[in-house]
C-alpha positions, 0 to 999 in steps of 0.5 A: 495516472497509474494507481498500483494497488496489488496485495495477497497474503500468506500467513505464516509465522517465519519458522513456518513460512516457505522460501516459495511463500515468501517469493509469492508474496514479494512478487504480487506485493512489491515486484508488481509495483515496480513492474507497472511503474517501469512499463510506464515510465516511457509515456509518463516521461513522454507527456512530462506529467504524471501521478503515481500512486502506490497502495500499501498499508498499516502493517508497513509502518508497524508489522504484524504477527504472522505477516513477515512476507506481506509486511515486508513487501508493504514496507518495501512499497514506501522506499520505492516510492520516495525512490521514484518520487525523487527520479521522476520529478524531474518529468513533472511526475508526482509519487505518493503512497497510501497506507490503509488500515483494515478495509472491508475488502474480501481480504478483510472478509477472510478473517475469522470474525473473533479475529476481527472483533478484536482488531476493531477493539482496537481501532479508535473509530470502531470500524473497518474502513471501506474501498470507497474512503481509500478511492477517494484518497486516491481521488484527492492525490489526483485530483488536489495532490499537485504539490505532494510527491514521495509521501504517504498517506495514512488511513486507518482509524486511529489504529496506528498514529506516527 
């Protein structure tokens, strides 16, 4: 099992984002995943079983202001999974995402609390999510996922439905 759950962010709108900004960014929230992945790879395909989990988040599936870096990177996480779902069947190897909302994590804790009052106004269940409700995704995937592989979970209170 290997649950790659990297994130940093840099905000910045694109006229004052960085190259070197960018390329933080896209190394911790994107490179990282594919480096673990593929430093797993042999013993996954060794046993012929296996489950990997990808964190990645609201923002990948709707953008965000000022996160050109991080929602990119986010987005990337999705088509890398299904990429890996569909090369990794093959040794029994099972590949999901997980797209959480806003978690009461330090990033979450960072924001400005106006900020964050108006980011709950709209988020239907009128909270943040928490560490242990994205672990306990993760559990069910481990656990009950046998037969999900290259999907994507999400989880955000209602903020963004597809």
């Amino acid at each position: 099992m290997l649950v790659n759950n990297a994130a940093i962010n840099i905000d910045r709108t694109m006229k004052n984002l960085s190259t070197d900004e960018w390329d933080t960014v896209i190394k911790a929230d994107l490179n990282s995943y594919f480096y673990t992945v593929r430093a797993a790879l042999p013993h996954f395909m060794q046993q012929k079983s296996g489950k990997i989990i990808n964190i990645s988040s609201m923002n990948a599936l709707m953008g965000s202001f000022g996160q050109a870096n991080y929602t990119a990177a986010k987005a990337g996480i999705l088509g890398f999974t299904k990429t890996a779902a569909l090369e990794l069947a093959r040794y029994n190897v099972t590949v999901n995402a997980i797209c959480p909302g806003y978690v009461a994590t330090e990033m979450y804790e960072a924001i400005p609390d106006k900020t964050k009052e108006a980011i709950l106004a709209r988020i239907p269940l009128g909270r943040a999510g928490t560490p242990q409700e994205v672990a306990r995704a993760v559990r069910y995937l481990i656990v009950d996922g046998d037969y999900y592989t290259g999907e994507t979970l999400n989880m955000n209170g209602g903020a963004y439905m597809q």
